[in-house]
N, C-alpha and C positions, 0 to 999 in steps of 0.2 A: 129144549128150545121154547120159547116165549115170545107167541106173537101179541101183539099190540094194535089198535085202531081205537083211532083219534075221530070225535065229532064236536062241534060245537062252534068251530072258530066263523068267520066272518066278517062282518064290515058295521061299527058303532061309533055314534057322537060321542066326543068328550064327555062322558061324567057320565055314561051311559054303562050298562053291566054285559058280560056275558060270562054263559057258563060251559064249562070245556070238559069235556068226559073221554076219557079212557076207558077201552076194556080187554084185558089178559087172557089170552085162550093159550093153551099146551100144555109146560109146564110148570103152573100153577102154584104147586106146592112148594116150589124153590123159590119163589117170589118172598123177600124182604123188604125192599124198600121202593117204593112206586112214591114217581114224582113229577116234577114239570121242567121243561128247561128252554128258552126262547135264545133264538137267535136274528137281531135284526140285521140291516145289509151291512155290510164293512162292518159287525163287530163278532164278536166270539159270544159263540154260548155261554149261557149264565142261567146258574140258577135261578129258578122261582120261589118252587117249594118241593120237598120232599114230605113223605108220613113212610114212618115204619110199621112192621107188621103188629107190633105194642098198639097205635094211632099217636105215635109223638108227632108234631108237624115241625118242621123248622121253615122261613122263609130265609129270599133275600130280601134285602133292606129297599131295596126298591119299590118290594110291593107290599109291607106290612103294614096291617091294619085295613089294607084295602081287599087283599084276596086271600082265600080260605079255601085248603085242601082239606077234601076229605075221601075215604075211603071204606069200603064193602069187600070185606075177607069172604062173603059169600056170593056174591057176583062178579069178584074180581075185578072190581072198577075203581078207579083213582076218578074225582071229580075237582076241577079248580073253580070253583067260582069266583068272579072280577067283576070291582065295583066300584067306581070312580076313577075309570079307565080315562087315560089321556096319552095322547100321540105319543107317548117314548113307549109305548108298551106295544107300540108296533110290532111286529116281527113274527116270524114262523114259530107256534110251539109244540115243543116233544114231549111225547109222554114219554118215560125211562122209567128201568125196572132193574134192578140189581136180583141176584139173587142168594140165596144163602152160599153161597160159592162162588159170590163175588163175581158172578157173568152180570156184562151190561147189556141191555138190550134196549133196542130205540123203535119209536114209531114214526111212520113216515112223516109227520109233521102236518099242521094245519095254522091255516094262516090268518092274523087277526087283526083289522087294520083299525082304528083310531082318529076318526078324523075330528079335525079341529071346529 
């Protein structure tokens, strides 16, 4: 098992940053890929950004250029930072953690709102 806890989200003006931290406690060592995933209201989860245990990062197209994951195999923290945040980027975000055996695992969510 692989718990999870989310801090950082909150409430920013458009074109304003914030940074979103993850941290992985249990187990650890089966942990691959730690990433982000936001869901706003009426839509379906979507990626952000994933980094594997390598640090490759992948985004979705939504947020590239503007947000940058990154991550600490020694703290076990996935970090998003965001930065030139604007209302679509609304929405609750998950920290998610696959593991070498392809278990998913989610964190309760934190909420980031956007105002115009």
């Amino acid at each position: 098992q692989v718990q999870l806890v989310e801090s950082g989200g909150g409430l920013v003006q458009a074109g304003g940053s914030l940074r979103l931290s993850c941290a992985a406690s249990g187990s650890i060592c089966s942990i691959n890929v730690m990433g982000w995933y936001r869901q706003a209201p009426g839509k379906q989860r979507e990626l952000v950004a994933i980094i594997t245990s390598g640090g490759v990062p992948n985004y979705g197209d939504s947020v590239k250029g503007r947000f940058t994951i990154s991550r600490d195999n020694v703290k076990n923290t996935v970090d998003l930072q965001m930065n030139i945040l604007n209302p679509e980027d609304t929405a609750v975000y998950f920290c998610n953690v696959i593991t070498f055996r392809k278990t998913v695992f989610w964190g309760q969510g934190t909420q980031v709102t956007v105002s115009s």
